[in-house]
C-alpha positions in Angstrom: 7.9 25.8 22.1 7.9 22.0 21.2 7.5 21.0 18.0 5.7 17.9 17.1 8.0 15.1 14.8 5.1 13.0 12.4 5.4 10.3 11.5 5.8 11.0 8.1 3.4 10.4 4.5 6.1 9.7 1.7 3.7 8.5 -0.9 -0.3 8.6 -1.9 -0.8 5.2 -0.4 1.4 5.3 2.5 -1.0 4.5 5.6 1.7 3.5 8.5 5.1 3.3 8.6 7.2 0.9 11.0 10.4 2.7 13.0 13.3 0.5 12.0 15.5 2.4 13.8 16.5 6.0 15.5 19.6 7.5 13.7 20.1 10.4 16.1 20.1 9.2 19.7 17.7 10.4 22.2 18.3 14.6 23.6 20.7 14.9 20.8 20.8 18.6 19.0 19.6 18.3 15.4 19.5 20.9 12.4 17.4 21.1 9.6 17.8 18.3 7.0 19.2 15.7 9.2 18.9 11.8 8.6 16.7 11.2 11.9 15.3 7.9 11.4 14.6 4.9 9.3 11.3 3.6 9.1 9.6 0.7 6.6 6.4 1.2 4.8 4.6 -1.5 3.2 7.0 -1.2 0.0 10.2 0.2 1.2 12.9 1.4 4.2 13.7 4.9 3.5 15.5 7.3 5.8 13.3 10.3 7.1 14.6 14.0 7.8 14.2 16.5 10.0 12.3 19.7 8.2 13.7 21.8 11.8 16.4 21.8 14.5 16.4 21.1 17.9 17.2 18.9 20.6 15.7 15.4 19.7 13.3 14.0 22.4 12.3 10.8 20.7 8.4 9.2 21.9 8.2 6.2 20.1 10.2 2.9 20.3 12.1 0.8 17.6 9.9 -1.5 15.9 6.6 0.5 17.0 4.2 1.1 13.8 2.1 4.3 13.7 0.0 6.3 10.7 1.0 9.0 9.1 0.8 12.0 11.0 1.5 10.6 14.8 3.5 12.2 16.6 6.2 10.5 17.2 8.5 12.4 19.1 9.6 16.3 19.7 12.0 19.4 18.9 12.7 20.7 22.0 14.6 23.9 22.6 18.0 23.8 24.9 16.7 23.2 28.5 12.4 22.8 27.3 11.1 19.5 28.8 8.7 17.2 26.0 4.9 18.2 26.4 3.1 15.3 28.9 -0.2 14.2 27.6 -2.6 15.9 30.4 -4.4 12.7 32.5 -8.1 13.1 34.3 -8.5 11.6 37.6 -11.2 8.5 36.4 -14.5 8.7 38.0 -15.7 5.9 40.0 -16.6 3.4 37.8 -20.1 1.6 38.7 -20.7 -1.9 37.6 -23.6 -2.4 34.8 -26.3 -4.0 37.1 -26.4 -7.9 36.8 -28.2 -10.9 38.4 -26.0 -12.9 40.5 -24.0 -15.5 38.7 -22.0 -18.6 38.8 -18.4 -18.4 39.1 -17.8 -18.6 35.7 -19.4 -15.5 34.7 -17.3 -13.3 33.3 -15.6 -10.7 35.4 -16.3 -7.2 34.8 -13.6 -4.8 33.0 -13.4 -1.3 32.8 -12.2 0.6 29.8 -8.6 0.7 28.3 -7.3 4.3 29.8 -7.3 6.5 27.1 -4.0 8.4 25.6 -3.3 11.6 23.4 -6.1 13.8 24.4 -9.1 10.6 24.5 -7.8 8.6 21.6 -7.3 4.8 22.3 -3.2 4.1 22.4 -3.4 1.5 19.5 -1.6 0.2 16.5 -3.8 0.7 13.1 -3.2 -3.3 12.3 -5.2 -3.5 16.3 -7.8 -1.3 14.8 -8.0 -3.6 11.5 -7.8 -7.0 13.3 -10.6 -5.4 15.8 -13.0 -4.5 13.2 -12.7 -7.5 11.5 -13.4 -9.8 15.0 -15.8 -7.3 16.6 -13.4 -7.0 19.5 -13.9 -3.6 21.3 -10.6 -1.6 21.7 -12.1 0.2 25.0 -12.0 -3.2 26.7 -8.4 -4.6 25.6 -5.1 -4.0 27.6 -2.3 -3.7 25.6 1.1 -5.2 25.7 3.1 -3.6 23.6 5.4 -0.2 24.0 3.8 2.0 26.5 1.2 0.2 26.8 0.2 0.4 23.0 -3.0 -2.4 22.2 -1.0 -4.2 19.7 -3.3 -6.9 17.3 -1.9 -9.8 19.1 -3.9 -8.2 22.3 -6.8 -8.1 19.9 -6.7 -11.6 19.1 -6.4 -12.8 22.2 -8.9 -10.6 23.5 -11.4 -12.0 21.4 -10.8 -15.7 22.7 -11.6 -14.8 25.8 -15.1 -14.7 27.3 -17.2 -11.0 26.8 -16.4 -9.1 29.6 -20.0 -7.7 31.6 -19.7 -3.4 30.5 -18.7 -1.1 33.4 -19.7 2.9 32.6 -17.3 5.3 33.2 -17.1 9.3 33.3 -17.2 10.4 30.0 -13.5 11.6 28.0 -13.5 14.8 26.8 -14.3 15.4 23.2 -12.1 15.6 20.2 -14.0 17.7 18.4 -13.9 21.0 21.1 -13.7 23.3 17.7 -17.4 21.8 16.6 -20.3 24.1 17.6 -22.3 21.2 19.5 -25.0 20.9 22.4 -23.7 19.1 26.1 -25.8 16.3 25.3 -24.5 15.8 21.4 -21.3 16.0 22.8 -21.7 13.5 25.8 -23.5 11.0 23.3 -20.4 11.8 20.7 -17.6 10.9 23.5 -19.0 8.2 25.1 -19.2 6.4 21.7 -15.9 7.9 20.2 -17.3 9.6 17.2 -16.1 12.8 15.6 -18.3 15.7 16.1 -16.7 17.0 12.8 -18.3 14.1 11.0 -22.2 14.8 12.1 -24.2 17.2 9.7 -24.8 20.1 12.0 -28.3 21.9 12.2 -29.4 23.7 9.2 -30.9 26.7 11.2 -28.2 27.2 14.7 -25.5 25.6 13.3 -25.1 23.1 16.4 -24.7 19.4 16.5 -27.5 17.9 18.1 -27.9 14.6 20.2 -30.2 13.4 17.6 -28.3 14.5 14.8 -24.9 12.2 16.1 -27.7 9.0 16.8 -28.6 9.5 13.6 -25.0 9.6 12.2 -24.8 5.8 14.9 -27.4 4.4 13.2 -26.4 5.0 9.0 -23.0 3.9 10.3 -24.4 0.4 11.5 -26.8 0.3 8.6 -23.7 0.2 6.2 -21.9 -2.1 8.3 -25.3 -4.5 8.3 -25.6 -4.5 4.6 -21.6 -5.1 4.1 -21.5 -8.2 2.6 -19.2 -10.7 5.4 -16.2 -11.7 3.7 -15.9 -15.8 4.0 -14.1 -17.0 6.5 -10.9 -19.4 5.1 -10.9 -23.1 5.6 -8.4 -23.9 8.6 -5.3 -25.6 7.3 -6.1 -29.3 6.4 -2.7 -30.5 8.4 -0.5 -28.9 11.4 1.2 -26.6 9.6 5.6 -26.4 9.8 4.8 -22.8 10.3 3.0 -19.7 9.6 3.8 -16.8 7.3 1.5 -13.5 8.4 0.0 -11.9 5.1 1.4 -8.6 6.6 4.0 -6.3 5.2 4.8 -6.7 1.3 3.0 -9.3 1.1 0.0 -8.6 2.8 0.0 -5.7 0.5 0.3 -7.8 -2.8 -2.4 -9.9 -2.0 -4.9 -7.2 -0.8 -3.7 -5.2 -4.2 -3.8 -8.4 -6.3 -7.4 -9.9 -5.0 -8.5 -6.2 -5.6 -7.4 -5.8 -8.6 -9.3 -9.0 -10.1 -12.2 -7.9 -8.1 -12.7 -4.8 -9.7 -11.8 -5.2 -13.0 -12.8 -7.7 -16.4 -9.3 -9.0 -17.2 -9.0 -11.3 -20.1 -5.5 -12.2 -21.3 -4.4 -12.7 -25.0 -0.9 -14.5 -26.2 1.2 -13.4 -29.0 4.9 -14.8 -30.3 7.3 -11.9 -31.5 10.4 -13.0 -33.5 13.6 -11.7 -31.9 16.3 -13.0 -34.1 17.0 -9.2 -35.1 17.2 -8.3 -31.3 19.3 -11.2 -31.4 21.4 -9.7 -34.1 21.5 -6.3 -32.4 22.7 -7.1 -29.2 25.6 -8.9 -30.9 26.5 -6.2 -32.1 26.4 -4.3 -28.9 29.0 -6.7 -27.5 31.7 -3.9 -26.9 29.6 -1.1 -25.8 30.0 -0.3 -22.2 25.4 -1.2 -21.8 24.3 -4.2 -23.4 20.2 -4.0 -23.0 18.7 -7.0 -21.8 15.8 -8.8 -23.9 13.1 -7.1 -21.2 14.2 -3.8 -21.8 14.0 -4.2 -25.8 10.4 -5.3 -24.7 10.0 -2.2 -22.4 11.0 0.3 -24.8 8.8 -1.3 -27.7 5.6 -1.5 -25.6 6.5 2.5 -24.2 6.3 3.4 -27.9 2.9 1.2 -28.6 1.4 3.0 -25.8 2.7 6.3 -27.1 0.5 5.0 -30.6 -2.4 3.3 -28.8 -2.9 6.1 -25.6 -6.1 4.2 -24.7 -3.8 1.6 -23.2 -2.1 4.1 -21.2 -4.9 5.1 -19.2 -6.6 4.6 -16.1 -10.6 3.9 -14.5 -12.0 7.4 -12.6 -14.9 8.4 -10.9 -15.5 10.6 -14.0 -14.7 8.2 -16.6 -11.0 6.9 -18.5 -8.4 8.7 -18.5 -5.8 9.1 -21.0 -2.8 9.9 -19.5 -0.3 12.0 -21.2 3.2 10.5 -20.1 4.2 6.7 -20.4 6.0 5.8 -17.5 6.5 2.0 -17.6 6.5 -0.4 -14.2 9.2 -3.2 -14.3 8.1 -6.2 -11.7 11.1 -7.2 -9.9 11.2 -10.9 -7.8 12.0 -10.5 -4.5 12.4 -13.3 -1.5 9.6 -11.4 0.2 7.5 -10.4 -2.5 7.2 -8.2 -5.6 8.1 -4.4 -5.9 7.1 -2.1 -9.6 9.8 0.6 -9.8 8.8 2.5 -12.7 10.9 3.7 -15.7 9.8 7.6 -16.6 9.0 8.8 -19.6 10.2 5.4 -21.2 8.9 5.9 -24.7 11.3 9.4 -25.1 14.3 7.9 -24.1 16.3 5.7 -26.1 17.5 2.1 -25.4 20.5 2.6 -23.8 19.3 5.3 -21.1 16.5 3.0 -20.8 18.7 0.3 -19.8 20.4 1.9 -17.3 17.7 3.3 -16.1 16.1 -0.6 -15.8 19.4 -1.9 -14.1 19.4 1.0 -11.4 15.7 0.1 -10.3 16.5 -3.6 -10.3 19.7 -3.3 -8.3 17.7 -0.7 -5.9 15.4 -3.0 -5.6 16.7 -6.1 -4.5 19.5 -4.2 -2.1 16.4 -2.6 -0.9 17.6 1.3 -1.4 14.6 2.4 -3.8 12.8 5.6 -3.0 9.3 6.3 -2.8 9.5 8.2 -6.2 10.4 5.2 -7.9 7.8 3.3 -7.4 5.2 5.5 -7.4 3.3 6.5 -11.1 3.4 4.1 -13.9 0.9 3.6 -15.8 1.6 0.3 -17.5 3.9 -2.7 -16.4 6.0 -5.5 -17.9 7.0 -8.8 -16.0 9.0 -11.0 -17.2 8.9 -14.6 -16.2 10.5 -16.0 -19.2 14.4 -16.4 -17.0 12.6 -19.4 -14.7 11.5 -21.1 -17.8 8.0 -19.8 -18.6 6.4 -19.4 -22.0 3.3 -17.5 -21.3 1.5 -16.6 -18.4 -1.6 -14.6 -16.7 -0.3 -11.5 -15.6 -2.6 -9.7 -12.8 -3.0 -5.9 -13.9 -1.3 -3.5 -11.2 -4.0 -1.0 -10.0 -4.7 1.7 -11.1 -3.1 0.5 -14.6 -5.5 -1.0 -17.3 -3.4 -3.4 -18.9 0.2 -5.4 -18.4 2.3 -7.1 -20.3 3.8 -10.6 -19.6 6.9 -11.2 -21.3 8.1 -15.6 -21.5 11.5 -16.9 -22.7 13.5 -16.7 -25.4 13.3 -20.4 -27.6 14.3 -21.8 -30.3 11.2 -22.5 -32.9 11.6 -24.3 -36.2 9.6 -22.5 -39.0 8.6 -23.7 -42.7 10.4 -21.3 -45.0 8.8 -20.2 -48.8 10.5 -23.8 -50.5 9.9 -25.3 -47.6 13.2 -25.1 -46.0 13.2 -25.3 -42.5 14.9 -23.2 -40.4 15.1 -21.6 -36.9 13.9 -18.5 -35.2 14.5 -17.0 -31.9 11.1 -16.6 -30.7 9.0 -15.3 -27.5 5.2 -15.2 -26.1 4.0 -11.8 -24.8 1.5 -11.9 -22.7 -1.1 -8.8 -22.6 -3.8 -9.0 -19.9 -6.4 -5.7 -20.0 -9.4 -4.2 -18.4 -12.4 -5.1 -21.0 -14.3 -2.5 -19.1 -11.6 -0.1 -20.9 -11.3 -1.5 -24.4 -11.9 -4.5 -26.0 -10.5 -7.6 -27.9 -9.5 -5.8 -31.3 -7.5 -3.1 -29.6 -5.7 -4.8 -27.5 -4.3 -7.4 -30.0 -3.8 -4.2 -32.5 -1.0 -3.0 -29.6 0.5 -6.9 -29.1 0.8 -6.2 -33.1 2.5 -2.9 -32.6 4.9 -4.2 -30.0 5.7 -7.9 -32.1 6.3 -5.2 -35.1 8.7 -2.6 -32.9 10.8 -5.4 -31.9 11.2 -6.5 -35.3 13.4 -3.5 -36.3 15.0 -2.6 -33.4 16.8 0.2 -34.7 13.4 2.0 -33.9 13.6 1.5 -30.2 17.4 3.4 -30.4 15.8 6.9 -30.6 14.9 9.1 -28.1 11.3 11.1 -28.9 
C-alpha cells in the first residue's frame, strides 16, 4: 500500500516549506533514514529524511512550496503504481441569469477544478495574497506546477474585471466523518467550509443547515469588525527594482512589526568598563579559544538572568512565566536578513565552551548549515552592533522573549581619576530594551548593573554552574 511522504513540520512555527531540491531521483528504492530532499523554511535549508523505505514516486516539483503536512509524494512497493486523485465528471454548468450587456461586460468563468479530494490546488502565499485582495480562489487559474494557483495568478486576477458567477454541481464534502444533514452538507461544500468546525446539535448530534449559516455569518462578522490594515504609499519614484518582503525577510518584518505591536518596549543605556576583559583576553593569547568581547557579554548577561529570572521569562495566556533554563539567542547579520541561533544553558557553561559554542552558530549561520534545534528556544538575546561602529542602539525584543540586550563598540574614554589624573578606559554601551508590561524601570537597570558588575571580574564568567 502507498504511503504518503509530508511535507514535513521541523519546528513550532514552521508553516511551509519550499523544495530546493530532490536528493533521490524519481522511482528510486529508498530505506529508512535516507537524505530524500532539501527543502527551505522561512529560517533555514535543512535536508529531510525518509521515516520508511520504498520505491520513491516523487509529486511535487523543485521550487514548489507547500504546508506542513502535504503530501508531497509516495513509498511505493516494487511494481505498486502512485494513488490518482479520483476526478468527477463536472455537471453542466448554467450561467447566473444576467441582462444583456455591452461587450465589455465581463465574461463569465466557471470555478478553478478542484484537486486532492475538493481542496483548491494552491500555494498558502495564493491563499494569503487572496485574503488580503478579496480575490476568490474558485475563480483563478493557476500557472504554476500542475496547475497550482500560485500568488502571482492572484494578483493578476484581481486586476482583472469581476468575472459574472456561474453555479456548478456541488464537490463532495471533506468532512464525510461529520454526522451532518444533505442540506448542512450541500450549504458546507458549496462554500468550502469544514463540517468539523460547525457546533453540531445539542440533542441528534447532526450539523444542521442553519447551524453552518450561522457558523458563515460569525465568520464575516469577525472579518467586518477586523480593523483594515493601511494600505502603503506607492513609491514616490520608479523604483531600480523591487525586493519581495517574502522569505527571511518577510519573516523579520512580520516578527519585528509584531513584536512592537504587542509589547511596551522602552530601552535603557548603560557603559561597562572592560579594561579587565581587556586584560583577560591578553592573557588568553596562547590558548587554542580566545572569547570574543560578545561572548564575555553573553556569558555575563546568562548569569544576570540566572540572578534576575523575571528577565528570563515570557507573556502567556495565563500570566508570566519564569522559565527555568537560560538559553541565550546571538543575532547573526546576514546578506538576506537576520537569523538568532541560541546558545543552551549559557549561564552553566563556562567561557570557553561558550565560545565555541558562539563560533559554531555564527559559522552555521552564515554558511547556511544550522538546524532547526538551533534556533529554536532562547529566551533572551544579545546583538551586537558595536563591529560597524555603533555606540548604542534600540534593539527590537525577539518574540516571545521579554527583554534584549544591545551590545556597542569597544572605545577609548578618558576618565578623571581621585587627584585628578586623567587616564583611559576601555569602555562599552549595553543596550537593554524590555517589555514594561513584564517589569519595570528599577529592575531592569538593577540587571544592566549586574551585567556592568560581571564583566568587571571576569574571572566569574570562567566557571561553569
Amino acid at each position: 500500500m502507498a504511503t504518503e511522504f509530508l511535507m514535513p513540520k521541523l519546528g513550532l512555527t514552521m508553516e511551509e516549506g519550499t523544495i530546493l531540491e530532490w536528493l533521490v531521483p524519481n522511482g528510486a528504492s529508498i530505506t529508512p533514514g535516507t537524505a530524500v530532499l532539501r527543502i527551505e523554511t522561512d529560517k533555514v535549508e535543512s535536508d529531510v529524511e525518509s521515516a520508511g523505505g520504498g520505491v520513491l514516486h516523487q509529486s511535487a516539483e523543485v521550487g514548489s512550496t507547500h504546508a506542513c503536512g502535504a503530501v508531497i509524494g509516495y513509498l511505493l512497493a516494487e511494481g505498486e503504481q502512485p494513488p490518482v486523485a479520483p476526478t468527477k465528471e463536472s455537471a453542466p454548468v448554467v450561467v447566473a441569469s444576467a441582462a444583456p450587456s455591452a461587450s465589455a461586460a465581463p465574461t463569465a468563468v466557471a470555478p478553478t477544478p478542484r484537486r486532492d479530494g475538493g481542496r483548491l490546488f494552491a500555494s498558502p502565499n495564493a491563499r494569503r495574497v487572496a485574503a488580503e485582495l478579496g480575490v476568490d480562489l474558485n475563480f483563478v487559474s493557476g500557472t504554476g506546477p500542475n496547475g497550482r494557483i500560485v500568488s502571482e495568478d492572484v494578483e493578476a486576477a484581481a486586476k482583472r474585471p469581476a468575472p459574472a458567477r456561474v453555479t456548478a454541481a456541488p464537490v463532495m464534502s471533506q468532512s464525510s466523518g461529520v454526522l451532518a444533514t444533505a442540506a448542512a452538507r450541500q450549504l458546507a461544500d458549496l462554500l468550502g467550509i469544514d463540517l468539523a468546525a460547525v457546533p453540531a446539535d445539542p440533542f441528534d448530534g447532526r450539523v444542521s443547515r442553519d447551524a453552518v449559516a450561522a457558523y458563515v455569518r460569525q465568520r464575516l462578522a469577525a472579518s467586518v469588525n477586523k480593523p483594515a490594515e493601511t494600505p502603503l504609499a506607492p513609491a514616490a519614484q520608479v523604483p531600480t527594482s523591487v525586493k519581495r518582503l517574502s522569505g527571511m525577510r518577510g519573516t523579520i518584518a512580520k516578527r519585528m512589526h509584531s513584536s512592537l505591536q504587542q509589547m511596551a518596549q522602552l530601552t535603557l543605556t548603560m557603559d561597562a568598563d572592560l579594561d579587565n576583559v581587556v586584560a583577560d583576553r591578553q592573557a588568553r593569547e596562547d590558548d587554542e579559544v580566545v572569547p570574543g568581547f560578545t561572548d564575555y557579554v553573553i556569558a555575563a548577561a546568562a548569569r544576570a538572568l540566572r540572578a534576575h529570572p523575571i528577565v528570563n521569562s515570557q507573556v502567556t495566556d495565563d500570566g508570566i512565566a519564569l522559565l527555568p533554563d537560560v538559553h541565550v539567542g546571538l543575532a547573526v547579520a546576514l546578506d538576506e536578513g537576520l537569523v538568532v541561533p541560541v546558545v543552551r544553558n549559557a549561564d552553566r557553561i563556562d567561557l570557553v565552551t561558550l565560545a565555541k559554542e558562539s563560533k559554531r552558530l555564527a559559522t552555521a549561520a552564515r554558511s547556511g548549515t544550522l538546524a532547526l534545534g538551533d534556533l529554536e528556544g532562547g529566551t533572551f538575546s544579545v546583538s551586537a552592533l558595536g563591529m560597524f561602529g555603533v555606540d548604542a542602539f534600540t534593539p527590537v525584543i525577539n518574540p516571545p522573549n521579554t527583554a534584549i540586550l544591545g551590545v556597542g563598540r569597544l572605545r577609548d574614554n578618558l576618565v578623571l581619576g581621585a587627584k585628578g589624573k586623567v587616564t583611559s578606559v576601555k569602555r562599552l554601551t549595553l543596550s537593554l530594551t524590555w517589555d514594561h508590561r513584564v517589569f519595570d524601570g528599577a529592575p531592569a537597570a538593577q540587571f544592566a548593573q549586574s551585567i556592568v558588575s560581571l564583566l568587571a571580574d571576569p574571572s566569574s564568567l570562567d566557571r561553569s554552574a
